[in-house]
gemmi code that builds the backbone of each chain (N, CA, C; Angstrom):
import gemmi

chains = {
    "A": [
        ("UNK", (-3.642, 32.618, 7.909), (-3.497, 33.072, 9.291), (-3.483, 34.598, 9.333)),
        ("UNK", (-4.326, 34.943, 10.017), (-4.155, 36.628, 10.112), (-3.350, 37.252, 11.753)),
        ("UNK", (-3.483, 38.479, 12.047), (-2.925, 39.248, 12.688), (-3.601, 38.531, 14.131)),
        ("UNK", (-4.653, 38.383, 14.293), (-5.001, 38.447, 15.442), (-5.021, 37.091, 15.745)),
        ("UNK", (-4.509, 35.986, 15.166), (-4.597, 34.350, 15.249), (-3.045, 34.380, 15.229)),
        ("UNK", (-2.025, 35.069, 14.924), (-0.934, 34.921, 14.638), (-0.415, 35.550, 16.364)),
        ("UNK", (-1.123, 36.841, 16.746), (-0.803, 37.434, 18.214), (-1.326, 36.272, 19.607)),
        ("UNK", (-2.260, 35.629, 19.199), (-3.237, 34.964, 20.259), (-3.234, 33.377, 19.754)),
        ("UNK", (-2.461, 32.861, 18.772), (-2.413, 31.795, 18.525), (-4.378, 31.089, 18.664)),
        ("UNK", (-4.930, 31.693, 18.438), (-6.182, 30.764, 18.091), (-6.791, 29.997, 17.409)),
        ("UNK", (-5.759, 30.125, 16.393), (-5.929, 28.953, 15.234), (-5.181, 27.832, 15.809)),
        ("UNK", (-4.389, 27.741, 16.694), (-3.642, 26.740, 17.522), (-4.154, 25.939, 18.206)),
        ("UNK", (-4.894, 26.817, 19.004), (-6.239, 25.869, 20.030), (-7.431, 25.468, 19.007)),
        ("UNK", (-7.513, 25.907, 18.057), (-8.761, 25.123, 17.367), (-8.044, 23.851, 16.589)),
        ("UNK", (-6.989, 23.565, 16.107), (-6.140, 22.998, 15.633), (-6.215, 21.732, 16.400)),
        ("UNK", (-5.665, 22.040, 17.819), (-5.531, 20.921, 18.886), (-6.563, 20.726, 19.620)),
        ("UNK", (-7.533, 21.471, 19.620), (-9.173, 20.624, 19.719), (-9.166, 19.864, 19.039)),
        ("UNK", (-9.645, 19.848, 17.676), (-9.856, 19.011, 16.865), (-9.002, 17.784, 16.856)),
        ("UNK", (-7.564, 17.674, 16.919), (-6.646, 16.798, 17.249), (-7.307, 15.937, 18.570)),
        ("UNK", (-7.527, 16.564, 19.772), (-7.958, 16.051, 20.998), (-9.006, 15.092, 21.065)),
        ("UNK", (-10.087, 15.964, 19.831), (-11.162, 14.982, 19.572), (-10.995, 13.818, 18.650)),
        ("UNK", (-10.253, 13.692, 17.721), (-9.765, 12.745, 16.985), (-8.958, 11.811, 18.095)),
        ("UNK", (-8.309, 12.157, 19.278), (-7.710, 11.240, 19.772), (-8.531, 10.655, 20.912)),
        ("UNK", (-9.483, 10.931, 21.434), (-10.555, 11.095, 22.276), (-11.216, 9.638, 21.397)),
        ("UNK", (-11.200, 9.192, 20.230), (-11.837, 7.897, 19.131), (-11.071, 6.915, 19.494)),
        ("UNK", (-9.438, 7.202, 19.790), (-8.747, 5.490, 19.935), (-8.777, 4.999, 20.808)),
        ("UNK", (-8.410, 3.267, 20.902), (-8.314, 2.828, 21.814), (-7.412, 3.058, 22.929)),
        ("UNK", (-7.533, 2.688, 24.299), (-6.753, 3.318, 25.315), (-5.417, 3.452, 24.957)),
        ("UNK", (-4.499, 2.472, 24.163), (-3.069, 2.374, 24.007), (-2.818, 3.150, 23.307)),
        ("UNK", (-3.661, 3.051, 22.164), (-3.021, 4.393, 21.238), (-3.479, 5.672, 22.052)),
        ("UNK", (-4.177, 5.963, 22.417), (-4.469, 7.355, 23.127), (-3.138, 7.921, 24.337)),
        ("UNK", (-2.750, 6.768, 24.505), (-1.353, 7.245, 25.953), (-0.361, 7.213, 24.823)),
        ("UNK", (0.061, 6.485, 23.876), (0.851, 6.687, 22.850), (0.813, 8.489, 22.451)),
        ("UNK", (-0.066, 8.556, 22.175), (-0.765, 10.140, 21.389), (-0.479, 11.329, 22.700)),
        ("UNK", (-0.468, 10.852, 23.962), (-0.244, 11.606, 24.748), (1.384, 12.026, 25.107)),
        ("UNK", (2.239, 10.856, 24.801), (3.781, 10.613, 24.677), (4.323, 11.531, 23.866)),
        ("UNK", (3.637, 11.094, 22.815), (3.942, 12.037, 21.479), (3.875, 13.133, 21.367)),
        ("UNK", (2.915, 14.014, 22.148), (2.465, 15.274, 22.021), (3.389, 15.687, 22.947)),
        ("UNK", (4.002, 14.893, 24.135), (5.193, 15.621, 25.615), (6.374, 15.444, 24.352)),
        ("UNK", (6.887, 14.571, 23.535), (8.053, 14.613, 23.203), (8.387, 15.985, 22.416)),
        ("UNK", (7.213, 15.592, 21.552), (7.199, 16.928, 20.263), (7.746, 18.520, 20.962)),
        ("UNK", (6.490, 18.325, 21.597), (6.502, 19.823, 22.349), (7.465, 20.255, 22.894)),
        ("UNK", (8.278, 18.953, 23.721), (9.362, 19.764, 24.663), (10.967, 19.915, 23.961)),
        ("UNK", (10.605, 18.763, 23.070), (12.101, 19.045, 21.982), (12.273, 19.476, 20.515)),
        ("UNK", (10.829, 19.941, 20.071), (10.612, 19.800, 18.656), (10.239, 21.344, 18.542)),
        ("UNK", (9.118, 21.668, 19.575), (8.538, 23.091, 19.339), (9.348, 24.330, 18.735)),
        ("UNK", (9.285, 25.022, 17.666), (9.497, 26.406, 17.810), (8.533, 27.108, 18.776)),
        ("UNK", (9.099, 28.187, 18.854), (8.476, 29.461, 20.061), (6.855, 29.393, 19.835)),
        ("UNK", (6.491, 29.083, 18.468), (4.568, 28.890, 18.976), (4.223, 27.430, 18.512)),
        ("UNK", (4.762, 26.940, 18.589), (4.695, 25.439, 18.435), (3.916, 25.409, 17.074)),
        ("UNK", (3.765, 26.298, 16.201), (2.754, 26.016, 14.558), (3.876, 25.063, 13.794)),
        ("UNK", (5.189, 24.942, 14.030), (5.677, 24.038, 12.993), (5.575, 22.438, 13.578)),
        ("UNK", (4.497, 21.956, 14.369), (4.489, 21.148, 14.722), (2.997, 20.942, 14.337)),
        ("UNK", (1.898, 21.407, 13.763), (0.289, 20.823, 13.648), (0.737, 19.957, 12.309)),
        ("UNK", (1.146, 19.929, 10.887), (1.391, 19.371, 10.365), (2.229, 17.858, 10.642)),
        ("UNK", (3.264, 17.532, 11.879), (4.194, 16.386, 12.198), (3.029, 16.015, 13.269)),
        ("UNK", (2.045, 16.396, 14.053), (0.807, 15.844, 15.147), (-0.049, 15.054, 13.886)),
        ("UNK", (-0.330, 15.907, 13.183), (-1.681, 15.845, 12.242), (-1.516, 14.074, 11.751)),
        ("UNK", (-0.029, 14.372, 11.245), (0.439, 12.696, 10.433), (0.623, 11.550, 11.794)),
        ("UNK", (1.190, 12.133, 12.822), (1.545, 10.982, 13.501), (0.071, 10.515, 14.346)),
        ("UNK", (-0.843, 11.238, 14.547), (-2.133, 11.052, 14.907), (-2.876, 9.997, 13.847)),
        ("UNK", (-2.843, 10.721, 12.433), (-3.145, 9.674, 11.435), (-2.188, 8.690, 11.269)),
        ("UNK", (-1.211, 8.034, 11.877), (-0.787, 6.848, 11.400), (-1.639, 6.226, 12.680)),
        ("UNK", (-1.974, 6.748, 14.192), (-1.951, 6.258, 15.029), (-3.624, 5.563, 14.801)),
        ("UNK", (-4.188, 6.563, 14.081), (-6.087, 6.300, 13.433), (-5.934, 5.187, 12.631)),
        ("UNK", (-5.004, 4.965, 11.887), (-4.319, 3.932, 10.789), (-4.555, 2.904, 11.244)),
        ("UNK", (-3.535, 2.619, 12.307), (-3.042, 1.644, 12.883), (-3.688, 0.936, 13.503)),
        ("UNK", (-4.615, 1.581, 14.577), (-5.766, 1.345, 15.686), (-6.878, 0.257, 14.707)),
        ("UNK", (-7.256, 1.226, 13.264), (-8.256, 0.278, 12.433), (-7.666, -0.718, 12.195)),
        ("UNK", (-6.892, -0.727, 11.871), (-6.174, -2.261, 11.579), (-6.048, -3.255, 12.836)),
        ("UNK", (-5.983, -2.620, 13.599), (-6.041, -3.601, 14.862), (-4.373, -3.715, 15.516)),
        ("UNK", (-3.459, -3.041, 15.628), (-2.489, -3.263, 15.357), (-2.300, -2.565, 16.745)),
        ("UNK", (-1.164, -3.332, 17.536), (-0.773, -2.455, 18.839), (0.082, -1.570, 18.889)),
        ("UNK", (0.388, -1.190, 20.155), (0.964, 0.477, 19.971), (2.476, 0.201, 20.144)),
        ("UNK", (2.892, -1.343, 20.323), (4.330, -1.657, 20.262), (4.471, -2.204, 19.354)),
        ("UNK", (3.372, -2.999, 18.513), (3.764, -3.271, 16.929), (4.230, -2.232, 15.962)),
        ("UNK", (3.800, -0.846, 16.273), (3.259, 0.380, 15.407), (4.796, 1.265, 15.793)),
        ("UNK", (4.653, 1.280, 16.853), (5.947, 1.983, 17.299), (7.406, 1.606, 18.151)),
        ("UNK", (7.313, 0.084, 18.798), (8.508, -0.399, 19.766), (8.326, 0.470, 20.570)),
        ("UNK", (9.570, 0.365, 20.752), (9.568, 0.408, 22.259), (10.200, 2.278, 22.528)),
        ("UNK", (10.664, 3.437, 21.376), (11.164, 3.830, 20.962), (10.631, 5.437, 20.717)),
        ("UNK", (9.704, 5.645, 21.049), (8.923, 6.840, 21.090), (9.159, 7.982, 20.651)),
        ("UNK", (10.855, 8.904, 21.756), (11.504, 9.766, 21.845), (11.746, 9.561, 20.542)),
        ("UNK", (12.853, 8.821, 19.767), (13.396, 8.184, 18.691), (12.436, 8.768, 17.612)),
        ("UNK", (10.989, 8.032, 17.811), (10.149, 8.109, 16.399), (9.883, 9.597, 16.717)),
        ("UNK", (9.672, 10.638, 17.234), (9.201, 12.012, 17.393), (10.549, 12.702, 16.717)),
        ("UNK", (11.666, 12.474, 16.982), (12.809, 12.901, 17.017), (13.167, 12.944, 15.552)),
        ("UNK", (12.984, 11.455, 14.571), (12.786, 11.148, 13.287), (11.796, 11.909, 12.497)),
        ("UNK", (10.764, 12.258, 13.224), (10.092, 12.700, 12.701), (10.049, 14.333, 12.208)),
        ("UNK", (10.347, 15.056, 12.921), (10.964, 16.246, 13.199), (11.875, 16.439, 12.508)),
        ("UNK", (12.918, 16.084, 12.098), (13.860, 16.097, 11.654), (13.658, 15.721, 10.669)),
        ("UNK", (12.718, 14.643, 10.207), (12.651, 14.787, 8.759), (11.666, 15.990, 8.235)),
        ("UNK", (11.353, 16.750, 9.153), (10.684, 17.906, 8.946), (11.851, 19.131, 9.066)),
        ("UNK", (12.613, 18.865, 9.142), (13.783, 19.835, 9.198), (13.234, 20.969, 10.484)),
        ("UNK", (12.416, 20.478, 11.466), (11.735, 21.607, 12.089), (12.558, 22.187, 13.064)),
        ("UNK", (13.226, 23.735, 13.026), (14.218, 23.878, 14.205), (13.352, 24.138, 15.039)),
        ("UNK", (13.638, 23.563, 16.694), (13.426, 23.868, 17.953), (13.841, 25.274, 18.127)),
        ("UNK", (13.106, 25.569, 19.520), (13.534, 27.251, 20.595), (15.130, 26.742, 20.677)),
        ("UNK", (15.454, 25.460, 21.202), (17.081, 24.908, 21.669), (17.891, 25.816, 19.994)),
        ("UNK", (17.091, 25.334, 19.052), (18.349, 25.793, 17.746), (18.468, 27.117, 17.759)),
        ("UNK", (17.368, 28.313, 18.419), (17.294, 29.223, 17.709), (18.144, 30.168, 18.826)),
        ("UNK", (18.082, 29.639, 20.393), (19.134, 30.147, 21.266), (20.449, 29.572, 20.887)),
        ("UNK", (20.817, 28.727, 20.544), (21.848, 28.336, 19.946), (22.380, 29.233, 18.753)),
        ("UNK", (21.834, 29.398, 17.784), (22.075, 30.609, 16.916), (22.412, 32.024, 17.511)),
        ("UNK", (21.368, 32.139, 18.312), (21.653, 33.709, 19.310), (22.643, 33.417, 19.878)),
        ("UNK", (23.148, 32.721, 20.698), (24.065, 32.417, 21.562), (25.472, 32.706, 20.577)),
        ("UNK", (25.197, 32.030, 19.355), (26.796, 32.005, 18.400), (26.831, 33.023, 17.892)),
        ("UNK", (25.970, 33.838, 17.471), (25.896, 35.393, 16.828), (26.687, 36.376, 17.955)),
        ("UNK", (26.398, 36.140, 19.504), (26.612, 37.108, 19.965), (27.855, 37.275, 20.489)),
        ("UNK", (28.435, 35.921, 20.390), (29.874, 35.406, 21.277), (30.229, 36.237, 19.395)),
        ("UNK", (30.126, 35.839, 18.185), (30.889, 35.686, 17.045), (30.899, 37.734, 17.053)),
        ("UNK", (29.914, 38.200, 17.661), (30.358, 39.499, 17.761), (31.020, 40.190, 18.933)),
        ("UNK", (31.212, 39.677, 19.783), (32.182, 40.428, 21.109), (33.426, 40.045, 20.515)),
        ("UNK", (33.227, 38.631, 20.226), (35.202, 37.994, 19.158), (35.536, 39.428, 18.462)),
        ("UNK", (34.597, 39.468, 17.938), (35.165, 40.506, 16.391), (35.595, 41.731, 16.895)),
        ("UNK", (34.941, 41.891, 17.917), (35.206, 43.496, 19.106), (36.391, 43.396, 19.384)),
        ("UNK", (36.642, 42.551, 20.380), (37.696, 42.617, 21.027), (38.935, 42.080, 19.814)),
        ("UNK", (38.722, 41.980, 18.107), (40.077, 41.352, 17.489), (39.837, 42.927, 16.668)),
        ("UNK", (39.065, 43.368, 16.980), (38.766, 44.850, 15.829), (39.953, 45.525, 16.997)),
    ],
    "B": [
        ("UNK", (16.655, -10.924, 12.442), (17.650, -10.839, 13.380), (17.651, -9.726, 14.633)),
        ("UNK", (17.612, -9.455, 15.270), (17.706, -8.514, 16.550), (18.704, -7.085, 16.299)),
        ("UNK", (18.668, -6.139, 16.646), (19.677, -5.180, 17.138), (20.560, -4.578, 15.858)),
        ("UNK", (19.746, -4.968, 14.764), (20.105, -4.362, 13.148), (20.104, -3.084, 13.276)),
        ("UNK", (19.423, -2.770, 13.886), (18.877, -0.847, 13.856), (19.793, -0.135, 13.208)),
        ("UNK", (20.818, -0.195, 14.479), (22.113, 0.851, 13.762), (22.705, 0.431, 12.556)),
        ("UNK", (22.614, -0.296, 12.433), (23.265, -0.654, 11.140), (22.704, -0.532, 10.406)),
        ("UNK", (21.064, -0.692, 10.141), (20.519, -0.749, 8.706), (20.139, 0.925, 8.860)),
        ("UNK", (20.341, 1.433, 9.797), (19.994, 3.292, 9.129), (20.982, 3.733, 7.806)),
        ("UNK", (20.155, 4.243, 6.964), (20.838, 4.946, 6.156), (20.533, 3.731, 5.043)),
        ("UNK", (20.344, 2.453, 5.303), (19.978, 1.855, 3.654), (18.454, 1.354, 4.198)),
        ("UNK", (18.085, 1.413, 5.187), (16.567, 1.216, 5.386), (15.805, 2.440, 4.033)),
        ("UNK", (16.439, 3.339, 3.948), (15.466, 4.153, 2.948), (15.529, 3.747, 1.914)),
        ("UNK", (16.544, 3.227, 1.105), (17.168, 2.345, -0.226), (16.184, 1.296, 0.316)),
        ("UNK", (15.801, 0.650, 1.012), (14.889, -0.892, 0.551), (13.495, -0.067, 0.667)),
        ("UNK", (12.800, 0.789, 1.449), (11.975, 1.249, 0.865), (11.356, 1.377, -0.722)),
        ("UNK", (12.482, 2.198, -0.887), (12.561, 2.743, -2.602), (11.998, 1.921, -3.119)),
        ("UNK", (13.224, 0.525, -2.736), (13.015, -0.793, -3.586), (11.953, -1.297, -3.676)),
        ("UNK", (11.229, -0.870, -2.399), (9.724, -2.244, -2.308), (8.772, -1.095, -3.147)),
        ("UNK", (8.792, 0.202, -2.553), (7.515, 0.819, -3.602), (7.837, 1.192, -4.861)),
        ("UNK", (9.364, 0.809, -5.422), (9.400, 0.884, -6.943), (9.030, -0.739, -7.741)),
        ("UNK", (8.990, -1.894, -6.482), (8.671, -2.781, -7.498), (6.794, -2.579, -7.320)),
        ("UNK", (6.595, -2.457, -6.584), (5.004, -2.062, -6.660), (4.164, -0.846, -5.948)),
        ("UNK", (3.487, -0.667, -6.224), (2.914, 1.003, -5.462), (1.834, 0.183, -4.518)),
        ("UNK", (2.309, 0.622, -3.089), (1.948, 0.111, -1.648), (2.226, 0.951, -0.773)),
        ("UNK", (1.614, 0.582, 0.533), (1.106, 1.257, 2.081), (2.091, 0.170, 2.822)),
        ("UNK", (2.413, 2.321, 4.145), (3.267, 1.757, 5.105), (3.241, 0.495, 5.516)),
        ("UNK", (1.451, -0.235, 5.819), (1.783, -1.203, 6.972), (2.071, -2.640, 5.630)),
        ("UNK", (1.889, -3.137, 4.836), (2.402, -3.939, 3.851), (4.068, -3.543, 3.833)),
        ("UNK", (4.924, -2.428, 3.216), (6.055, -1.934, 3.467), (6.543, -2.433, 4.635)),
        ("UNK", (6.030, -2.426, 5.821), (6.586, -3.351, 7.029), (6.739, -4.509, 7.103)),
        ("UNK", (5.416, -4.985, 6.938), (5.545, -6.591, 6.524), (6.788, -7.071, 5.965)),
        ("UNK", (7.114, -6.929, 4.593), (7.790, -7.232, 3.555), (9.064, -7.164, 4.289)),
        ("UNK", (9.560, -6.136, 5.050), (10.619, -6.187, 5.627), (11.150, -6.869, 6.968)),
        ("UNK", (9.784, -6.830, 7.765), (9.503, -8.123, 8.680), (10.033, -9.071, 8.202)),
        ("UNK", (9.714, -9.886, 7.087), (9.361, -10.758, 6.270), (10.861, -11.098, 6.092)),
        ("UNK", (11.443, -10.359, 5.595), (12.656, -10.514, 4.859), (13.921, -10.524, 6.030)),
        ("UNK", (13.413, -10.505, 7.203), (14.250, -10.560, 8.254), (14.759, -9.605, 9.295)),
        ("UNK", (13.858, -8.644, 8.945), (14.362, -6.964, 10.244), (13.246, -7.195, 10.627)),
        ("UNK", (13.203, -8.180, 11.237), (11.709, -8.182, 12.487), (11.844, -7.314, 13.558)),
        ("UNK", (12.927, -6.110, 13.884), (12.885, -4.776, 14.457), (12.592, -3.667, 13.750)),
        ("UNK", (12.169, -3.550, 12.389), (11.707, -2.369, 12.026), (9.978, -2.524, 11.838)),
        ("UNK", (9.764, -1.067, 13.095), (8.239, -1.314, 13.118), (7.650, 0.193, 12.339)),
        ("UNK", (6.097, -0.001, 12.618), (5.602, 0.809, 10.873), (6.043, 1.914, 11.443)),
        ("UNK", (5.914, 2.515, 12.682), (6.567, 4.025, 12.562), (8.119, 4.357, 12.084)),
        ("UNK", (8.631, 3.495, 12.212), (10.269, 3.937, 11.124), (10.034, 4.141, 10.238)),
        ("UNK", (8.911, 2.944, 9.068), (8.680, 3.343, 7.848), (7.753, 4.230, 8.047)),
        ("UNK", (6.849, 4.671, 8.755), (6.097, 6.079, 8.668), (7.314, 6.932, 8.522)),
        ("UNK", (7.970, 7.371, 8.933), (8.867, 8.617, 9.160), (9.582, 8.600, 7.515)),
        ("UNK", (10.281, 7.307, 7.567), (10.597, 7.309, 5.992), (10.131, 7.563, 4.750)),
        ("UNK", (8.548, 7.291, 5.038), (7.658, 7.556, 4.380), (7.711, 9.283, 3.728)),
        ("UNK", (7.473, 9.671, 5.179), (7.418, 11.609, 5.258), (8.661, 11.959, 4.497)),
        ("UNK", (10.123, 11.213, 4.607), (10.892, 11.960, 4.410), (10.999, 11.663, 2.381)),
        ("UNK", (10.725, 10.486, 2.324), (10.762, 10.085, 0.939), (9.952, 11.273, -0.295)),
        ("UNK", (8.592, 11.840, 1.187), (7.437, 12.602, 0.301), (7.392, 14.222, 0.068)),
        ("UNK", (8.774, 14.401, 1.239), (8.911, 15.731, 1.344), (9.908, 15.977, 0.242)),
        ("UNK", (10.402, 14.799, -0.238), (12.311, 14.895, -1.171), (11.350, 15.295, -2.357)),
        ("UNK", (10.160, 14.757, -2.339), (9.760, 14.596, -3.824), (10.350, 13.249, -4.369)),
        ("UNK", (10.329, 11.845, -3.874), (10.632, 11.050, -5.013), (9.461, 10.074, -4.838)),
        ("UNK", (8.247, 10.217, -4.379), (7.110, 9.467, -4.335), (5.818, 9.895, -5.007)),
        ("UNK", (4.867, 9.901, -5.472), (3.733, 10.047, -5.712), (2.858, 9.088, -4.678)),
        ("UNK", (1.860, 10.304, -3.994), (0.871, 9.614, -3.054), (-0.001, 9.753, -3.782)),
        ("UNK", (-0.940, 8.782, -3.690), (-2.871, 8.576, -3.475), (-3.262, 7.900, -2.546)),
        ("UNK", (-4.431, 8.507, -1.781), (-5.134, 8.515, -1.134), (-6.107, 7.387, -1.438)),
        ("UNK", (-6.565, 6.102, -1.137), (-7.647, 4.739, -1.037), (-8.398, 4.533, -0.020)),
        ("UNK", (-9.667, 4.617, -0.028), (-10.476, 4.549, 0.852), (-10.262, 3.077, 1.382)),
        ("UNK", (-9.983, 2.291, 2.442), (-9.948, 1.188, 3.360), (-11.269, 0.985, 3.964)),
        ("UNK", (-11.144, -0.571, 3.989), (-11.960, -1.094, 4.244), (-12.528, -0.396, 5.509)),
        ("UNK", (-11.798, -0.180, 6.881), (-12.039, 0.496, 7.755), (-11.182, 1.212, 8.186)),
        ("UNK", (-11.829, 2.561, 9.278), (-10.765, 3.658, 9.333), (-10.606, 4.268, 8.485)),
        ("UNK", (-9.428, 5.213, 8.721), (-9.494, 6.412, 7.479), (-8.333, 6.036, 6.435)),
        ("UNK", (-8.629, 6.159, 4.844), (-8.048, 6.351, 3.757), (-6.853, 6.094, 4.036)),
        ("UNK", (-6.240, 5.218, 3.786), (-5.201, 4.702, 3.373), (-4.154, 5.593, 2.665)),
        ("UNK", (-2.818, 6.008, 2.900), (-1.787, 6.527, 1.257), (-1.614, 5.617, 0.931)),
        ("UNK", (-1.455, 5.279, -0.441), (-0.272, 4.545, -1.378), (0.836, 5.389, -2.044)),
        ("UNK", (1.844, 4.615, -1.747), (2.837, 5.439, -2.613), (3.355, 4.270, -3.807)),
        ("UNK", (4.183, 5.660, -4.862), (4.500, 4.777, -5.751), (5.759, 6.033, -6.301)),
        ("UNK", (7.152, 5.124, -6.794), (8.167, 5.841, -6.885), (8.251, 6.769, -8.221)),
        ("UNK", (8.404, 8.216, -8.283), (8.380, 9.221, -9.498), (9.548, 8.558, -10.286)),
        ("UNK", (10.022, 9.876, -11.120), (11.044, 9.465, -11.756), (12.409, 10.238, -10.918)),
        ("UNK", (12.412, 10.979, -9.859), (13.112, 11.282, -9.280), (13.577, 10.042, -8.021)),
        ("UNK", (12.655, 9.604, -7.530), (12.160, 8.404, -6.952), (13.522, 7.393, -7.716)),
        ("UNK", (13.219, 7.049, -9.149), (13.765, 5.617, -9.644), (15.296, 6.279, -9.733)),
        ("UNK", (15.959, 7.681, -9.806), (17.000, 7.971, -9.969), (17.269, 8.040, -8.516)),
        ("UNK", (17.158, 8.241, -7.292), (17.634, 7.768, -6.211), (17.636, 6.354, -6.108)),
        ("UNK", (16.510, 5.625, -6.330), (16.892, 3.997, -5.914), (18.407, 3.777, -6.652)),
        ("UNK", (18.141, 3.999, -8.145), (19.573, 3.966, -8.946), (21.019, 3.822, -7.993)),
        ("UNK", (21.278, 5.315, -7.586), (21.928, 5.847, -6.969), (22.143, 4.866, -5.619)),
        ("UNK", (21.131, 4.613, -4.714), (21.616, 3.822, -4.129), (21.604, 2.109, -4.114)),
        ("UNK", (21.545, 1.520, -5.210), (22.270, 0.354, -5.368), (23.626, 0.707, -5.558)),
        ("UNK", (24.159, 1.614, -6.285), (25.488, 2.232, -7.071), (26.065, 2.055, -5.519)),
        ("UNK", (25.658, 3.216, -4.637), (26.168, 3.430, -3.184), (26.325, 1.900, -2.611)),
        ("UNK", (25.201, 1.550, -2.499), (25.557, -0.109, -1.982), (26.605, -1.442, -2.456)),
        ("UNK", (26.477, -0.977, -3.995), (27.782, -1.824, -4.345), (28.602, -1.661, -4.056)),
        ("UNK", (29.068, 0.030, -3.949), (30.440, 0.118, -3.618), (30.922, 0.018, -1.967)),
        ("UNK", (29.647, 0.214, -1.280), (29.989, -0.113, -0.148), (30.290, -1.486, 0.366)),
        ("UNK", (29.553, -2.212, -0.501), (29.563, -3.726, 0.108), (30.517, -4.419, -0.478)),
        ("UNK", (31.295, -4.251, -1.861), (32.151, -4.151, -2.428), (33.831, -3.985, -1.512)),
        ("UNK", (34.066, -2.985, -1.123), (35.183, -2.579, 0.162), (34.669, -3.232, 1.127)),
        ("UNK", (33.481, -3.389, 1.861), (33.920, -4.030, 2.830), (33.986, -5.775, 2.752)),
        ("UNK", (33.827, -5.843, 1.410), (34.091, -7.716, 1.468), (35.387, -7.476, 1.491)),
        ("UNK", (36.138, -6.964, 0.635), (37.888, -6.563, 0.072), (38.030, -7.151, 1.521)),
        ("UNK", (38.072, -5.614, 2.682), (38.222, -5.786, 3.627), (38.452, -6.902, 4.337)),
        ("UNK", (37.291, -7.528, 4.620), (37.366, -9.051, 5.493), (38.124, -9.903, 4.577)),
        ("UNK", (38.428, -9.846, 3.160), (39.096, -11.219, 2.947), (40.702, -10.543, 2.533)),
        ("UNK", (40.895, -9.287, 3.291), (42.342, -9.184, 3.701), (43.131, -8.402, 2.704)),
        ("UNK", (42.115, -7.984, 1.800), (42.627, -7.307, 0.661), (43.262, -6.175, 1.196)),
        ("UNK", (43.807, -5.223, 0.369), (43.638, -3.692, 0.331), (43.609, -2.896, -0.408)),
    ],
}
model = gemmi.Model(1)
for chain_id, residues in chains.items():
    chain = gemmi.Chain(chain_id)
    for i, (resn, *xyz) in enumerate(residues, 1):
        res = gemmi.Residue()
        res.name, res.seqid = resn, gemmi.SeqId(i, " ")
        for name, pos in zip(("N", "CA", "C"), xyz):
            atom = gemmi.Atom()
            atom.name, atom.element = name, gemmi.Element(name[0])
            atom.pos, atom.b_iso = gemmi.Position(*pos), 0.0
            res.add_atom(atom)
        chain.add_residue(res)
    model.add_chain(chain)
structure = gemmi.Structure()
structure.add_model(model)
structure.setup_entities()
């Protein structure tokens, strides 16, 4: 990744083209599945440029390519449980969210006015 | 049985272990087997996720098999870091299942 893909994220949008078009191949169920997945990720999983998330899309897209060949439905593959499997997933990616990293700011800054006002 | 979920988190990864240390196999077989064996609520994306987390610890070896259709298949199969966690958690499971029989038959 260089300077000007790192400022403009354009390796991001070529990333999720390619993703789009890979999902653009399944059948309708898995494709609204793939669309679920991509609102969960994003809105609870994202760091600030969402790059620690093309690697946890990339796999859950390929289980969803997996699955589809096999013939297998999108409640056999996943229940009923969505939030859950994104959430698992992430986390087994250890991936912190924007939520962890204001959370950190938030405790840094209270843990320094404390220290002010005990100095 | 129904509504295992909560309960089997945390040794759902221990029967993993178990099934790809007795043979080197794919998520959707890994489901089956556990289907099979009676958690007809764990579906392949739990063991997908388990999968990831088993591969990120380092205790699996993947390869890649071209399938009949669709794209390439993983197989996994357990390292030797792999067979020292399964270890570990039978050890964990005895002793857990161990206290809680005590338990119900009134021991202490």
């Amino acid at each position: 990744m260089n300077l000007w893909q790192r400022m403009t994220g354009s390796d991001l949008t070529r990333e999720w083209t390619a993703f789009e078009a890979r999902a653009a191949a399944l059948p309708a169920d898995h494709r609204a599945a793939w669309q679920q997945i991509k609102l969960h990720l994003t809105a609870s999983h994202s760091d600030f440029t969402g790059r620690n998330l093309l690697p946890i899309a990339d796999g859950a897209l390929g289980l969803l390519e997996e699955t589809a060949a096999d013939g297998q439905s999108v409640r056999e593959v996943l229940g009923d449980d969505i939030a859950g499997f994104c959430a698992a997933l992430a986390g087994g990616e250890g991936a912190p969210s924007y939520r962890d990293r204001w959370r950190d700011q938030l405790n840094r800054n209270v843990a320094r006015k404390l220290n002010r006002l005990g100095g | 049985m129904d509504g295992l979920t909560e309960m089997l988190k945390g040794t759902l990864e221990g029967c993993v272990l178990q099934i790809i240390g007795s043979e080197q196999t794919y998520g959707y077989a890994i489901t089956r087997r556990l289907n099979e064996l009676g958690f007809t609520d764990v579906v392949e994306g739990t063991v997908y996720t388990i999968l990831v987390r088993l591969e990120k610890n380092g205790l699996v070896e993947v390869t890649k098999r071209p399938s009949g259709q669709g794209p390439p298949r993983k197989f996994y199969a357990l390292n030797d870091a792999g067979r020292d966690e399964l270890t570990t958690f039978w050890a964990k499971w005895d002793y857990v299942a161990a206290r809680i029989d005590k338990l119900r038959e009134g021991g202490t």
